[in-house]
C-alpha positions in Angstrom: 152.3 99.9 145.4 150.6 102.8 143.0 148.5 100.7 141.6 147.6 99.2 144.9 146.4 102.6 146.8 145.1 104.2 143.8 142.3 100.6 144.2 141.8 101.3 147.5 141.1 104.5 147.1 138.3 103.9 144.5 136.9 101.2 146.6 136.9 103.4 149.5 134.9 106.4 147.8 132.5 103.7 146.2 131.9 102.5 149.9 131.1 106.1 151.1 127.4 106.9 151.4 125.5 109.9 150.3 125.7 111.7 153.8 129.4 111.1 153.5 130.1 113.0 150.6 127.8 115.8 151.1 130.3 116.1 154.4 132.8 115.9 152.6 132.1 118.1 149.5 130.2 120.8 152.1 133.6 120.7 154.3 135.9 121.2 151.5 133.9 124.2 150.8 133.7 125.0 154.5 137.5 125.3 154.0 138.3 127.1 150.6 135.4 130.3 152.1 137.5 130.4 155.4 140.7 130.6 153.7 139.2 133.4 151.6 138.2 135.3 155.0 134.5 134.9 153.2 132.2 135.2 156.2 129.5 132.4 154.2 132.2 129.5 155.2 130.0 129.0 158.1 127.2 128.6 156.4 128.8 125.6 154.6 130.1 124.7 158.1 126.6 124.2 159.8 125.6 122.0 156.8 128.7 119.9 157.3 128.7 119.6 160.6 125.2 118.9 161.1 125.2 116.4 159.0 128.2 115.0 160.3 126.7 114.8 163.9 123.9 112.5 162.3 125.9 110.3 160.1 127.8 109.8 163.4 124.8 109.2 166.0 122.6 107.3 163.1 125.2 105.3 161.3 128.3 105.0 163.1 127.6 105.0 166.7 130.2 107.7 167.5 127.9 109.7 170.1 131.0 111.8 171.5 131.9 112.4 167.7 128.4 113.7 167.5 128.5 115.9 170.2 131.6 117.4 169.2 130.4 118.3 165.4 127.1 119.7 167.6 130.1 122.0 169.2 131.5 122.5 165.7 127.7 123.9 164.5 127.5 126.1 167.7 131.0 127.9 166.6 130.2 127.9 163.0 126.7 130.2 164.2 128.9 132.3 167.0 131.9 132.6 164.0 129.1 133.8 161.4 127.7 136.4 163.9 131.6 137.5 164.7 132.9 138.0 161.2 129.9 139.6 160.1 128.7 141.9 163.0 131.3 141.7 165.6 134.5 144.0 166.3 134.1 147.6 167.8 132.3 149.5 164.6 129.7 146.1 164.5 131.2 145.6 160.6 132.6 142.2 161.8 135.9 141.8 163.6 139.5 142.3 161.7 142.3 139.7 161.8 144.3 139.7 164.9 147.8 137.6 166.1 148.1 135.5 169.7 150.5 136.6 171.9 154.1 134.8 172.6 152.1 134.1 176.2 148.9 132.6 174.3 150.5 130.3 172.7 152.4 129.1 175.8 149.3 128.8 177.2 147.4 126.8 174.2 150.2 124.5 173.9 150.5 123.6 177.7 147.0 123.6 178.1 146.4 122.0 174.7 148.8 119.5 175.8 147.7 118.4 179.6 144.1 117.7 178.0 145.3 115.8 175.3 147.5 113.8 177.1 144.7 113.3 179.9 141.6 112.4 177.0 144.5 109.9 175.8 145.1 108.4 179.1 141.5 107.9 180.1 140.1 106.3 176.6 143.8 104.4 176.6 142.9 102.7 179.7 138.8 102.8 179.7 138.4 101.6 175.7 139.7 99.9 173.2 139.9 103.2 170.9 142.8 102.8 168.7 146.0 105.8 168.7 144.4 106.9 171.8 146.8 110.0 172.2 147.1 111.1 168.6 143.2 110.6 168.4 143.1 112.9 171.9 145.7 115.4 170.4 143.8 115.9 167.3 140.2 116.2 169.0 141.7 118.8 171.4 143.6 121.2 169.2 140.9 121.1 166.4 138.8 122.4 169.1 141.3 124.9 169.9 141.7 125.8 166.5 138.3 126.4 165.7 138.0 129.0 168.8 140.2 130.9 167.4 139.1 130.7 164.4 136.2 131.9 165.5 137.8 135.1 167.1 139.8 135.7 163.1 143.0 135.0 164.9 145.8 134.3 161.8 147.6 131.7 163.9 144.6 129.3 163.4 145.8 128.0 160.3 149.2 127.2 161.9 147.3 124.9 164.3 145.2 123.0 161.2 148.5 122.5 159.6 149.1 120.6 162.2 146.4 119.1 163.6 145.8 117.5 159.8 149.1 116.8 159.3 148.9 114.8 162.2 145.4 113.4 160.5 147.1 112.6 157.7 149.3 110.1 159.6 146.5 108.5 161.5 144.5 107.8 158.8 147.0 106.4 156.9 147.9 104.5 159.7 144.5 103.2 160.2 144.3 102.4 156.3 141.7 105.3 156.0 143.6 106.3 152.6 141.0 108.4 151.4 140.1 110.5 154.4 144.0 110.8 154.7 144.4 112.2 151.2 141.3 114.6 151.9 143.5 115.7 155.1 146.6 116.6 152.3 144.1 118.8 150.6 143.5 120.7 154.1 146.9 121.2 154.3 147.9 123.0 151.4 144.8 125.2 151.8 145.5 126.1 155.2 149.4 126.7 154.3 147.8 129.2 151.6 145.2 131.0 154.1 148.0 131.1 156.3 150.1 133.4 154.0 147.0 135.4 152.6 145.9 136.1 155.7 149.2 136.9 156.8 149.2 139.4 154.0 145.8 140.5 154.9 146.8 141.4 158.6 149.7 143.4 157.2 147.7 145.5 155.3 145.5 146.3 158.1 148.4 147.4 161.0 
């Protein structure tokens, strides 16, 4: 069974192109910054991003996919603007918490459009894991506002949201992507405790 992933992990990264790992090694570092509260993870984000949006529209034929990594570029210029001029004295905003009430609302709201997105491409296409696919796409998206804003509880959400990744890929036989999803994990359970740490510091 080892021995059996381990090959089909090889052949999978053999059958990636270029683009693909450029993605993939530009997200990674996209990751590790953000987790360091290093305001240049955006930088690495754009890259990523953009040339995720045209492996996606030139390759793949995944024009929503494309549009949403488009979104992901727009946040990754609004997030490098925030961290490095916004807050009240223009020296970039600190690291905040969501309310008890904000998350209520995130969750139910999170929720109702994931379980709508997963109803409509359930019934209109033949997408496979329609509502894990929706739940994913919609609290990534959540996650990423708020990452925007520095909000800690980000992380909790990518814990997640890739944990969840991690299940669909492997359910999908995606092995490698899924693995790359483990990775996000343990970084995001790390930046979730530094920047826990950090926000203590700061109140």
């Amino acid at each position: 069974m080892t021995k059996r992933l381990l090959q089909t992990l090889l052949t999978e990264a053999a059958a990636l192109s270029w683009v693909d790992w450029v993605v993939t090694v530009t997200a990674l570092i996209y990751v590790v910054l953000a987790a360091r509260e290093n305001v240049w993870c955006w930088f690495w984000g754009i890259i990523s991003c953009s040339l995720w949006a045209y492996a996606s529209f030139a390759f793949y034929d995944l024009y929503l996919d494309a549009l949403l990594q488009l979104f992901y570029v727009a946040m990754a210029v609004v997030g490098l603007y925030q961290w490095k001029y916004g807050g009240q004295a223009g020296e970039g905003v600190p690291i905040s918490r969501l309310s008890a009430r904000q998350h209520l609302y995130i969750l139910v709201g999170g929720t109702a459009a994931a379980l709508l997105f997963g109803y409509f491409f359930d019934e209109y296409t033949p997408a496979a894991a329609t509502y894990w696919d929706a739940f994913t796409t919609v609290f990534s998206v959540i996650a990423t506002l708020i990452l925007v804003r520095k909000i800690l509880d980000n992380w909790a959400y990518w814990i997640v949201v890739d944990l969840v990744y991690v299940g669909l890929y492997f359910s999908r036989g995606a092995y490698l992507f899924a693995l790359v999803m483990v990775v996000y994990v343990v970084i995001a359970s790390f930046a979730l405790v530094g920047w826990r740490r950090q926000y203590r510091a700061q109140v």
